[in-house]
Phi, psi and omega in degrees: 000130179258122164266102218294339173316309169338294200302150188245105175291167185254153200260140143277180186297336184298294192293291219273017159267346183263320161324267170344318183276291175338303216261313156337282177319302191311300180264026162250290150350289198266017153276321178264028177264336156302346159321284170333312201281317172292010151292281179302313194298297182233053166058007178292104179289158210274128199290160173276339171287323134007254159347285219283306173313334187285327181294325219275312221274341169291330125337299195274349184271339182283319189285319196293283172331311189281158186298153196261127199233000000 
């Protein structure tokens, strides 16, 4: 008897660039949150190439993130 629980899908070339990106965004966020944070705290604005990647990376984690249907 094969237990299917068991099974492993095999990633592709796709899924492990989407891995890679997904963990990329993840860790430019949390390289750049001291902005956010020197924002929120003492009003230091954020640079707009700043900003705009962060949006960019919050974005590729939201596309990425949802389950694949």
């Amino acid at each position: 008897m094969v237990d299917l629980s068991k099974l492993e899908l095999i990633k592709t070339e796709q899924d492990m660039a989407d891995l890679n990106s997904l963990g990329q965004a993840r860790a430019y966020l949390k390289e750049t949150n001291w902005h956010a944070f020197a924002l929120i705290e003492e009003g230091t604005p954020i640079p707009e190439d700043i900003k705009s990647a962060r949006s960019e990376a919050r974005a590729t984690i939201s596309r990425l993130s949802r389950p694949k249907t």
